[in-house]
Every structure is written in structure tokens, then in C-alpha cells.
C-alpha positions, -999 to +999 in steps of 0.1 A: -033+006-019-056+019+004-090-005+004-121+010+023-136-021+045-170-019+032-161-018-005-186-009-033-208-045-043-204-043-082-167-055-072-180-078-055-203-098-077-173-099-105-172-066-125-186-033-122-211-014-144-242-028-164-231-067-160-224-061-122-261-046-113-274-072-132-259-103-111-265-085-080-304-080-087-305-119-100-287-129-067-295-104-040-262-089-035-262-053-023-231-037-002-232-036+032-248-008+046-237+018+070-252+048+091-241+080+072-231+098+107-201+071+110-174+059+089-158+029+087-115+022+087-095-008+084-063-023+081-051-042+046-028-074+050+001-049+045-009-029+078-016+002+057-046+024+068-079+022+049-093+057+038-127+064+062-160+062+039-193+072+049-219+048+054-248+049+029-283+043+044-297+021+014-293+010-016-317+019-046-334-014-047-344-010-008-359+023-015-391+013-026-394-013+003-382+011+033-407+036+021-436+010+021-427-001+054-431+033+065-458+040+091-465-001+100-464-014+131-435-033+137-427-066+149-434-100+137-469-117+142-477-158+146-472-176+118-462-154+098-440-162+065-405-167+072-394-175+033-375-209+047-377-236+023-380-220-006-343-220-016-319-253-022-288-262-029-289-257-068-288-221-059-261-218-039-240-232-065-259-201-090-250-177-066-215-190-055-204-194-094-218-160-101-201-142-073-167-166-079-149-148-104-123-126-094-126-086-092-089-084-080-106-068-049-098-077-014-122-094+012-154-077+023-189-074+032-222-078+009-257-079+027-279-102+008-308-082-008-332-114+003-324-104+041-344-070+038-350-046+063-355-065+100-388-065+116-377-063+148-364-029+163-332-027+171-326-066+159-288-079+168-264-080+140-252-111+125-220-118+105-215-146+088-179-163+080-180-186+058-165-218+051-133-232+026-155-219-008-149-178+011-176-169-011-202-161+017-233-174+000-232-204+032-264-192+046-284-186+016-309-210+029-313-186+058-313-152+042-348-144+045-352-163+078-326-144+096-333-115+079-369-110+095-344-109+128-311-098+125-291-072+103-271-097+082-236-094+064-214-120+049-176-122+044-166-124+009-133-134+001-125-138-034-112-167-054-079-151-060-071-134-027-045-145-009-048-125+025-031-147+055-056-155+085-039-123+106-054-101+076-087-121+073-094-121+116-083-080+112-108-074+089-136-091+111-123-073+143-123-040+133-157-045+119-170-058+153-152-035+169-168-007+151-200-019+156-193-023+188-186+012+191-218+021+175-242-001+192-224-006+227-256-027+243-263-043+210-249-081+209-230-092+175-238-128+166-210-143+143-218-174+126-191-196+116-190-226+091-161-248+091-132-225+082-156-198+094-153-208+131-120-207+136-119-170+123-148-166+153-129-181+180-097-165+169-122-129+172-140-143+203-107-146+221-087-117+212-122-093+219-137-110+254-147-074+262-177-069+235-205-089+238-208-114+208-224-149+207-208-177+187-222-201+164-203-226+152-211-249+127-186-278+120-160-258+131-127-269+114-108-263+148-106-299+145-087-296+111-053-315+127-080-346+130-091-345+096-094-383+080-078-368+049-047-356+064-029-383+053-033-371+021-035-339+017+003-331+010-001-352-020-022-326-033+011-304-035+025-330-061-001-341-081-001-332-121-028-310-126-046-334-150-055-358-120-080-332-115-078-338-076-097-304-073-131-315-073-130-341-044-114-321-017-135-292-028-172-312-028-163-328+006-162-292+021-196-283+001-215-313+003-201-336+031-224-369+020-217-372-019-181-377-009-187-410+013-208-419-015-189-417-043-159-437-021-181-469-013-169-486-048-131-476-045-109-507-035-089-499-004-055-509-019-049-487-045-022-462-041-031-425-034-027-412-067-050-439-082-071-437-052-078-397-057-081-405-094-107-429-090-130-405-068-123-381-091-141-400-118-167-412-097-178-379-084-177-369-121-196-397-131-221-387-106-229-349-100-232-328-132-222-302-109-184-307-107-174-285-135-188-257-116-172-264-085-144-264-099-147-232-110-154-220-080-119-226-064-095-238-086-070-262-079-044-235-070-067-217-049-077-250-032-040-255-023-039-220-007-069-221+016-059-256+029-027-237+043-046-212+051-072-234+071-042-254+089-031-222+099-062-207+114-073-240+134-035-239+150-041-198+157-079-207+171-067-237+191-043-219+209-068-193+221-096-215+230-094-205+271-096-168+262-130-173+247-157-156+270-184-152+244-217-175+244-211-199+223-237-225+201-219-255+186-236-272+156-221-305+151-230-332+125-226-368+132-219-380+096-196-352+086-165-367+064-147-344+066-141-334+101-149-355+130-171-329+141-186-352+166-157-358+189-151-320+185-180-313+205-167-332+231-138-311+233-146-281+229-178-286+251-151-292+276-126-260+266-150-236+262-165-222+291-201-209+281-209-236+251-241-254+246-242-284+217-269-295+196-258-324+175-270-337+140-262-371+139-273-378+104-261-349+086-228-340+065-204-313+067-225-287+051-252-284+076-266-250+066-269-266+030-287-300+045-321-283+052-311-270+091-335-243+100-306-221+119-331-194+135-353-223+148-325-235+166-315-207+177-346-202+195-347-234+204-318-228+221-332-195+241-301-177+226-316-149+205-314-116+225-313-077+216-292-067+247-268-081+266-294-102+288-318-124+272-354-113+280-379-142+281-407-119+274-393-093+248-370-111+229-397-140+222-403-140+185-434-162+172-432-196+156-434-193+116-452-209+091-421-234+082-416-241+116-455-249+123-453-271+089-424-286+105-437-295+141-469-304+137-476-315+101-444-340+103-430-340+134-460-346+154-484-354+128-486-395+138-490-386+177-521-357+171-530-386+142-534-413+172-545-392+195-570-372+175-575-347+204-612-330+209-612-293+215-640-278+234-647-241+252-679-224+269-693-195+257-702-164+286-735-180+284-723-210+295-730-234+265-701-258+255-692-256+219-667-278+200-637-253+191-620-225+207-649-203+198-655-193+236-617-182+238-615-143+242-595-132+208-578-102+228-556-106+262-547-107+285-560-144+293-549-165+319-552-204+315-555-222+348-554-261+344-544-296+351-510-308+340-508-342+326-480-367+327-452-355+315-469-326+299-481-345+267-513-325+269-495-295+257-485-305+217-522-308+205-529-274+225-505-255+211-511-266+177-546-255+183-544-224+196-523-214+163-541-233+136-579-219+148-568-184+164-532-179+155-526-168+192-492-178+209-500-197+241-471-187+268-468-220+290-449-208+322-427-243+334-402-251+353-364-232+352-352-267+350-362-268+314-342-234+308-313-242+319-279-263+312-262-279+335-279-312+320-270-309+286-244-330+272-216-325+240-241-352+219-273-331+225-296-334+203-326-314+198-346-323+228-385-317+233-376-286+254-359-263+224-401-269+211-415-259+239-395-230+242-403-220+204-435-219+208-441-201+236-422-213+273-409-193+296-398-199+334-419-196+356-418-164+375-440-138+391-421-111+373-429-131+339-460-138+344-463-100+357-451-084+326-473-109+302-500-095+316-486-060+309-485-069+271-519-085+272-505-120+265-521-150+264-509-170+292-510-210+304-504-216+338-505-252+360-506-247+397-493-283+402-465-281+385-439-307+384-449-325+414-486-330+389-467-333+359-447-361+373-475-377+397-472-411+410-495-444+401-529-440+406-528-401+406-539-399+376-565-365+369-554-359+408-550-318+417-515-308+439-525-273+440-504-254+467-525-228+491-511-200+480-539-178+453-511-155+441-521-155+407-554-147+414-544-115+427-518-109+400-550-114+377-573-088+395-546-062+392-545-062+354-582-073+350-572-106+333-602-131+317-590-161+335-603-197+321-603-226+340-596-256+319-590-297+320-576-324+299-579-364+303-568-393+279-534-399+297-543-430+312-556-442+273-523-435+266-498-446+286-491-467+316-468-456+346-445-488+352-421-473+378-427-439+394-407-421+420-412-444+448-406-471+430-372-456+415-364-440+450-357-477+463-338-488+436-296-486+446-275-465+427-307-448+407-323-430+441-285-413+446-287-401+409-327-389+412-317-368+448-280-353+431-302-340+399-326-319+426-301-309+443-284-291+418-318-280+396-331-248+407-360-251+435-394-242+437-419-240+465-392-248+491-415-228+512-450-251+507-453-280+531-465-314+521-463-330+486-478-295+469-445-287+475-427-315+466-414-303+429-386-334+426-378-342+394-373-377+382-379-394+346-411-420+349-411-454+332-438-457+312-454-483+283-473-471+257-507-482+252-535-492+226-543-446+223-577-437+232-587-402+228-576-367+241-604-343+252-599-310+263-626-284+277-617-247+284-646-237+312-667-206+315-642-171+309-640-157+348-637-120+344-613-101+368-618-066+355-630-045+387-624-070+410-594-049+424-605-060+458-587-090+453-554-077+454-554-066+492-580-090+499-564-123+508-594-143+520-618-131+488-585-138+465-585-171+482-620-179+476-614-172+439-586-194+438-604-226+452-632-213+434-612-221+398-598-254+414-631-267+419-643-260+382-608-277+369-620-307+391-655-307+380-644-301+341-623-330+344-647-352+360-673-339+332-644-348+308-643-384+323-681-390+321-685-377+285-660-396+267-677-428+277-701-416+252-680-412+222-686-434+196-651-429+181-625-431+214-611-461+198-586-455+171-603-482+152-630-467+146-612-432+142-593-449+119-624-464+099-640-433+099-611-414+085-605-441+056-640-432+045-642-396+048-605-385+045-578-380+070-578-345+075-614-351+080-624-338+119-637-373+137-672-365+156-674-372+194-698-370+217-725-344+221-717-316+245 
């Protein structure tokens, strides 16, 4: 029978009229949505043609919502609510048991009602495939995250379907293919978990012309490697009052509870005792089980286990067709799937694949409290066309991913460092606070760049918490790219920078910043003052070349001079680049890495120009204090002079080094005066008046 490819929702939340509505409005199902100038075809298992139906704009429910939205500026702003966080686990087993019982309909396409209508214009579209459950509720962490972003449909395949992979990958290439038909410029991301990703590298491979981006989470490519194996025919055998369901099934929703619930099973039982005993010890443990195992029954169970050796042979055998971008999510204590060693191979087979790996999660990392968009920007891999644009496809840190960074995972460094924060009005009186900070751009900051760039957590931080303005810190392209990276990668301190705000340094970035009135950080020194050498310390390496200041006239951009000391409270520099220079074996490694990094300033003479990049050791210290002081706003409006004017331009530029000099040496002077630079008695005061309490300092 002929089956349209976007069929109506009721079928798929398990029964059509009143009963239907209802589950969809208490889970956020709705149909996926199409433009009514196209229609969609496909191809059923049996090869017969699908009858075309016309996309429908809406459904009732977005009605309201689309017509509110109506007439506001689009786009997302800093901060702003991104709904992460505020689903678990518990309902994804809701939603998956609601949507689980059988319509007798074949796969297809829902869009959850929690994604909404994208902020963005002209935001990407993602599909998600899901794992061994087929229900597609995977990402329901992530439906309102991604949906701020991206046009989002999952794959529903119900419990009782019994489509073979061919019929499964046909449905998701036509659909990309029609899309891609629609949309041309207009990347497709396709996220797949577990079982999902070898249906995306099956797609990936068989459709290198259309522009899609893989992410692959746990793929189960690695299926043949499975610890379980062993035991999996046994599963064809067993009396269906073993009950063997339940284990195989919670190891591909859960991942941890399994290893668990195994620790107290004696290693030389035989297997059907052995699958009885973790059948009674994950009963004994999770009131959950009964529902899982409604969810796929044991028959069903059976079926997509063929079905999932099948796809991971098809996928394998493809893997050097694969042209897409790909993003491999791998967890470290997955028990199901050595997902960690399949990084390392397919970090190797795959010829655009980047790795971020999750060392102490299970299986189900979109269920184990992942942010997936934060990654992905992390990551630099979110784009609207076919080439990432630094500048407009930057979206703003959120609320969760503020909470995140600096209220847990920073929290103990601003704690110890308890960084001071102070700016210059026009009139030229220092106030503590950001209050001498323009609140509209463009803005240039021009400053010093301490070791290693630790300066830059506590400035971000606040820049959002007082002003909610996004700070973009030009930095090296070294940071961007990835010919570094490795198959174990973990989330390094450079997916934060980039996520809140980093972008290579460029003079067409920096150019087109200043077009959008952006607020802008800029260090002249670069590397070469970021990664100074002992007794350096506060020292400028400012190349003569006043560029920026001309850049700056042109768009009549507030430019603010600014300095930061505290490093050498801080930390100690043990062995720098001469010292690691001379040392055998480590000074061939230091001059390989530069060779191959992209260069900057091969044209500047002298050490301003010297932007070598090595990693300093360095010891910790008793912290001092962080103090930070943005100098007097220099206005460039009507100073076009400057822009043909190289001498004037020039005496501008030495004009702002000079006051970064003197700030810092103002900087130096003052904090001798604080009563509170030791953490001791930060720490004393805090215990008396609170710890979010703001520690005084000296008097400006």
C-alpha cells in the first residue's frame, strides 16, 4: 500500500482521533512539516511508489505562536533561555512508552512540538536517527536547545515494523534528498545514536554530493566488537520466561545501570543463569523495567539486533565513501560498545572527522546530561551554508551554558582569584564595574595578554553577568583548527573560548565586526605575549604596524585601552621556550608543531614577530588577586584622517600602547594597597559576609 513519507502524527503517537491529540499535546509530537509549494514521495520496503502529499505549513497548536512571533526581530540574544536542563530521563521513558505502541504504520517523521519555530533565519535542518528503542524520542533533552537553531525531525520507527536497513536508509535518503532539492545551499545535519549512525554513514556515503554534517553518537559501527556478542545468539533460544528482554534492552538505554547491576553476579555461572541473574538484579533495582519492556518486546528485541548487525556490516563497508563533516561523540564507559577504541578507528577511516570523547559517561550520552548544541559550538561546526562563517553563524552563550561554565566549571578558579573589575568614565574618574563600558558598539578592546590567556575567563564572565554583552576575542587560527586533535579528545579549553565568543584572527573578521557594531577584544602581542618568557611578565610585544587603528577610524569605533596583572600571584613559569628549546628530542617536537600551524606575522622582524607556539611549565602558586582596569573610551568617530594617514594612525597606535603600559603599572602600584589580595583574608571576609558577597579592594 502506498505510504506518504511524511505520514499524519495521530498514527504516530498510537491511535488516531480524540486519544491521539491528546498524547501528542502531553508529549510534543506534531507531524513533520512541509512547504505547501512542494510535495514529498518515497519508496516503501516493497519498492512501490508513495502517493505525493502536500506539505502543510503548521500545525494548529503552532498557530498561536507563529502569529505572536510575527513582526519581532529575529535572532537570538546573550543569555538568553535555551530550556536545557529542564527535562530528564523519567520523561523519555513517558514519551517513549506513550509513542511505543503500535499504529501498524510504517517509519516516519514527527517534529517535536517543544522544538518550535527556529530563531534563527534560515537555521540548518537536523534529523535525528535514533538508536535500538526506533522510537525517536533520543534527543528529548535537546528539543528546545536545538530547536532555538535548527528545524528538527526525528525518525520514528514503530515497535512492530519490520522494514530491513535498505528500506530504513531509503526513507532517510529520499528525505535528504528532497530537502536537498529544496534548500540546495542549506546544510542537513543528521544526528545518529548508536543504531542511528550507521543509518548516517550508510546515507553519508551513498549521497557525498549534498552537503550534510554527521554526528555520531556511540555509533554501533563497532557492533562486530560488542562484549556481548558472545551471547547474543542465546537470546534466539531462550524460553521466554527468562525474561532476557530487559537487560539487552536497558544496556542500549541506559549504558551504566547494566555494569551495575553485573558487579554481584559470579563469573562462572552458565549463560542462561548468568542472563537470569541480571535479569533479577536489574528488576530488583529500577522500577522502570516493566516499561521498558514494553517498549520493545522480546520479539522485537530479537529483530532489531539482526537488524543492527546488518546495518554496521552495510556502514562498515562504505566508510571511504564518506565525504560529509563528520562529529564523533564517544563515551569512555559505554558497556555496550567499545566506543572508545571506535574513535580510534574511525578517526583514522574517515577523512573529515573530529572526536570529542566522554570518558566517564555510558552508552546513552544524550540521556547522561550532554549539552549537544554546546558541543556543537564548541566544536565551531554549526553553519547555515556550506562554509562556516565565524561572524554570522556565531550564536550567543545561553543561560545553561553560562550556569555551566562559570558557576561550576570555573566557579573555584574566579572563587581563588576573586578578580576586581574597574573602567573610567569620559570624565576620566575610575569606578569599580564596567559602568564606563559604552552599552552600544562597535567597541574595540586593546590590551595586554597574560600567560596563557588566563586573564580572559573572569572577563568574559563579566562582561555577560553586568552587561550581557558578548566579548569577541580575536586569537590565534591555531586554536581553530585540527590537525592537533586526537581520537581521545576531550573537551579542551578552546571549544569555551570559541562559545563564548573567539574567532581567528583576521582583518576581514575584525572588519566585518565592526560592520555589525560588535564588541571586540583584541591583543597586539599575541602569542609571542601570551606565551612570554621568565621575567617578561606585564612586558608589551607590540609589532609596528597601527593597522587596527585605521580599521577603527574607518567605522568610528570607541576604542578602550585596557590592562590586567595577577599572573605572577598566580603562577610560576618553570621552563619556558628557551629552556624547552635546549632540551633533545622536545626542541624537534616544539619546531615540527610551528611548522605545520598556520603563521602569523612572518613579515615583522624581531621577537614581535616571533608567534612560536610552545606549552610553558608552570607551578601553581599561593593566588593573589586579579585586577583589571578598562582606561579612558578613545573616540574614533570623525577621525577619518586616520585611514590615509599613516604617521597620525601611528601616533594613535603608540598613543593606546602607552596608556596599556601606564594602566598596568597603575595596576601594579594600587594592589599593594588592597587590604584583601590575600586569599586569607578574602576568604575571612567571605565566611563573615557570605560568599557571593563582592570583597572590597583598594580605593581607586
Amino acid at each position: 500500500m502506498p505510504v506518504a513519507a511524511l505520514h499524519p502524527l495521530p498514527a504516530v503517537v498510537g491511535g488516531a482521533g480524540r486519544r491521539g491529540v491528546r498524547r501528542r499535546a502531553r508529549f510534543g509530537l506534531r507531524a513533520s512539516s512541509l512547504d505547501s509549494s512542494a510535495a514529498a514521495v518515497t519508496t516503501v520496503p516493497n519498492g512501490v511508489t508513495g502517493a505525493p502529499v502536500e506539505r502543510k505549513a503548521r500545525v494548529e497548536e503552532d498557530a498561536a505562536a507563529v502569529k505572536e512571533e510575527e513582526g519581532k526581530k529575529r535572532g537570538l540574544e546573550a543569555l538568553y533561555d535555551d530550556g536545557f536542563g529542564g527535562v530528564t530521563v523519567k520523561d523519555y521513558f513517558a514519551a517513549a512508552k506513550a509513542v511505543s505502541r503500535d499504529d501498524g504504520g510504517p517509519p516516519r517523521w514527527f517534529s517535536p512540538i517543544e522544538c518550535g519555530r527556529p530563531a534563527v533565519d534560515d537555521a540548518p535542518l537536523l534529523l535525528f536517527l535514533p538508536g535500538m528503542d526506533g522510537v525517536g524520542m533520543g534527543l528529548i533533552l535537546h528539543h528546545k536547545s536545538l530547536g532555538k537553531v535548527f528545524e528538527v525531525r526525528c525518525l520514528h520507527i514503530p515497535v512492530n515494523d519490520r522494514t530491513p536497513f535498505e528500506g530504513l536508509l531509503q526513507t532517510v535518503e529520499n528525505t535528504i534528498k528532497h530537502e536537498h532539492d529544496l534548500s540546495p545551499n542549506r546544510p542537513i545535519y543528521l544526528v545518529g545514536d548508536s543504531f542511528g549512525g550507521c543509518l548516517a554513514v550508510a546515507v553519508a556515503a551513498r549521497n557525498p554530493q549534498i552537503d550534510l554534517v554527521l554526528i555520531l553518537v556511540n555509533p554501533a559501527t563497532s557492533f562486530p566488537k560488542t562484549p556481548l556478542q558472545p551471547i547474543l545468539p542465546l537470546l534466539e533460544s531462550m524460553p521466554s520466561e527468562f525474561h532476557v528482554t530487559v537487560p539487552y534492552l536497558l544496556s542500549f538505554v541506559m549504558g551504566d545501570p547494566l555494569k551495575m547491576a553485573s558487579v554481584s553476579i559470579e563469573n562462572n555461572l552458565s549463560p542462561p543463569e548468568t542472563l537470569q541473574k541480571l535479569s533479577d538484579s536489574l528488576t530488583s533495582m529500577l522500577p522502570l523495567l516493566s516499561e521498558l519492556a514494553d517498549i520493545i518486546p522480546r520479539d522485537t528485541l530479537l529483530w532489531k539486533l539482526k537488524l543492527l548487525k546488518t546495518g554496521a556490516a552495510y556502514a562498515n563497508s562504505r566508510l571511504h565513501a564518506v565525504k560529509a563533516e563528520v562529529l564523533l561523540l564517544a563515551s569512555g564507559n559505554d558497556n555496550l560498545l567499545p566506543s572508545g577504541d571506535e574513535a580510534d578507528r574511525l578517526f583514522k577511516a574517515l577523512k573529515n572527522c573530529r572526536v570529542r570523547y566522554f570518558k566517564d559517561n555510558g552508552h546513552t550520552l544524550l540521556l547522561d546530561g550532554v549539552n549537544l548544541l554546546s558541543v556543537i559550538k564548541g566544536v565551531n561546526m554549526y553553519r547555515c551554508r556550506r562554509q562556516r562563517d565565524f561572524v554570522t553563524d556565531y550564536l550567543p552563550p545561553t543561560l545553561s551554558e553560562f550556569k555551566k561554565t562559570f558557576d561550576e566549571d570555573h566557579k573555584l578558579f574566579h572563587l581563588a582569584l576573586s578578580p576586581v573589575m574597574m573602567s573610567t568614565l569620559k570624565n576620566g574618574k575610575i569606578v569599580r564595574g564596567l559602568s564606563g563600558i559604552p552599552d552600544q558598539g562597535p567597541v574595540l578592546f586593546v590590551g595586554y595578554h597574560a600567560l596563557l590567556g588566563i586573564e580572559l575567563s573572569p572577563l568574559y564572565e563579566e562582561f555577560l553577568r553586568q552587561k550581557k554583552t558578548i566579548v569577541r576575542g580575536m586569537a590565534h587560527p591555531i586554536l581553530f583548527g585540527t590537525k592537533f586533535e586526537s581520537s581521545r579528545q576531550e573537551l579542551p579549553r578552546v571549544d569555551t573560548v570559541s562559545m563564548y565568543g573567539g574567532l581567528p584572527v583576521t582583518p576581514i573578521n575584525m572588519y566585518r565586526l565592526f560592520e555589525r557594531n560588535e564588541f571586540v577584544l583584541l591583543y597586539p602581542g599575541g602569542v609571542r605575549e601570551a606565551l612570554h618568557r621568565k621575567g617578561e611578565e606585564y612586558r608589551l610585544f607590540w609589532p609596528n604596524q597601527p593597522e587596527f587603528v585605521r580599521m577603527a577610524a574607518r567605522f568610528g569605533v570607541t576604542v578602550i585601552p585596557f590592562g590586567c596583572v595577577g599572573e605572577d600571584d598566580v603562577l610560576e613559569l618553570v621552563l619556558d621556550y628557551n629552556d624547552q628549546k635546549n632540551i633533545p628530542g622536545l626542541g624537534e617536537w616544539i619546531e615540527s608543531i610551528n611548522k605545520e600551524a598556520e603563521r602569523v606575522r612572518d613579515s615583522v622582524k624581531g621577537e614581535d614577530g616571533n608567534q612560536d607556539v610552545y606549552v610553558p611549565a608552570l607551578l601553581p602558586k599561593v593566588p593573589g588577586r586579579f585586577y583589571y582596569l578598562f582606561g579612558k573610551p578613545i573616540e574614533m568617530k570623525g577621525m577619518n584622517n586616520l585611514v590615509r594617514d599613516r604617521k597620525s594612525a601611528n601616533d594613535v597606535y603608540l598613543r593606546i600602547k602607552s596608556e596599556v603600559e601606564e594602566i598596568m603599572s597603575y595596576l601594579k602600584r594600587k594592589r599593594e594597597e588592597d587590604p584583601y589580595r590575600s586569599i586569607a583574608q578574602r576568604a575571612l571576609y567571605q565566611a563573615t559576609w557570605g560568599i557571593s558577597s563582592q570583597v572590597p579592594t583598594f580605593e581607586p
